[in-house]
N, C-alpha and C positions, 0 to 999 in steps of 0.2 A: 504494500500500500504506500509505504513510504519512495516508493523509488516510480512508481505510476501520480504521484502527485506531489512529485519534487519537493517532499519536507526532511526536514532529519531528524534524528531522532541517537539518541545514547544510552548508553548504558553502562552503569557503575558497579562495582562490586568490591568491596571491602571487607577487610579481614579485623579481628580484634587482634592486636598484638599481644604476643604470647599468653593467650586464654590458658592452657593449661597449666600456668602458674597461679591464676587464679584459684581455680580449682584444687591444686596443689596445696595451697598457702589459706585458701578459705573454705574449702570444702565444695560439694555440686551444689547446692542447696544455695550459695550464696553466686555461683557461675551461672547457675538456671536465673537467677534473679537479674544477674545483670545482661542475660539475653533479653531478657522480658523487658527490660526498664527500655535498653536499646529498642526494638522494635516498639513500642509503643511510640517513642520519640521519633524513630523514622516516621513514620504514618503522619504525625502532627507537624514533621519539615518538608515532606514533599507534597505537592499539589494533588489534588483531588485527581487528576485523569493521569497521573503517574501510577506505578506500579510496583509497590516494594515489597521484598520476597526473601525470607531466609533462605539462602541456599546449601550451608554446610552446616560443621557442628556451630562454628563460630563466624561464619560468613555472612554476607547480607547481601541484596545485588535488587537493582531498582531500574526502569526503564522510563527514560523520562521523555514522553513524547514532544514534536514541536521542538529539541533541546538542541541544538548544535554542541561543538566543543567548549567555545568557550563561555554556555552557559551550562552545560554541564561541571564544567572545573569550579565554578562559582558555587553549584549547589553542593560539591562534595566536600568544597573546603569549609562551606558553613557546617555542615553535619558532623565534618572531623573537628573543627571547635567546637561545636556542642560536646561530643563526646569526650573530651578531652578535659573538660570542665565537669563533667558529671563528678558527684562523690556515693561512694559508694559503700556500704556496711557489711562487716562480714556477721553481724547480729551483736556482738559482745562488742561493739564499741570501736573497734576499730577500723577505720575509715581510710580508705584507697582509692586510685583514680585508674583509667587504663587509655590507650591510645589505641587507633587502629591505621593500615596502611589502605590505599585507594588506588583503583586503577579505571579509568576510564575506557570506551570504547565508541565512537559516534557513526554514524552512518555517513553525511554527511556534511563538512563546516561549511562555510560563507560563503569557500568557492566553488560548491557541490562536490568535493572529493570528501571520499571516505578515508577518517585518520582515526589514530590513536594514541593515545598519551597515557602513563600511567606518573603518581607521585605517590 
């Protein structure tokens, strides 16, 4: 559709950085938690006709219609600040933050070529 009506469109997918330290260090019970917390925040940062979707244990991968590249980069960099700020509890008080890496993919940028960047 997108290439019969010359739009573009992208797609992101992001990792939590080293999740099984979490788990490691706080238990599943406190890693399930910070799955959930992430997805609920994705859904409330991306747009209603977007489509975000866990894809692994600790992955997440979203398709942002209408998106070219360099409005894609914009929306993952917002996400990975959010994420990045999140605080997080392991239940007894002590409190942690995690990072995650991003990699993009677009169909088509500004000059109708299909590229890819990842950060």
């Amino acid at each position: 559709m997108a290439r019969r009506y010359k739009s573009a469109f992208s797609v992101v997918i992001f990792d939590i950085d080293y999740f099984k330290r979490v788990n490691d260090s706080y238990g599943h019970l406190t890693g399930d938690n910070v799955l959930k917390t992430i997805a609920l925040r994705l859904n409330d940062m991306v747009r209603e006709a977007d489509i975000p979707a866990r894809f692994g244990g600790e992955e997440f991968i979203f398709l942002l219609s209408e998106t070219d590249l360099s409005g894609a980069a914009k929306v993952a960099e917002k996400i990975r600040e959010e994420i990045s700020c999140l605080n997080f509890s392991d239940g007894g008080g002590k409190t942690f933050r995690i990072t995650a890496s991003f990699g993009i993919s677009s169909y088509m940028d500004e000059t109708g070529q299909r590229i890819k960047i990842e950060f």
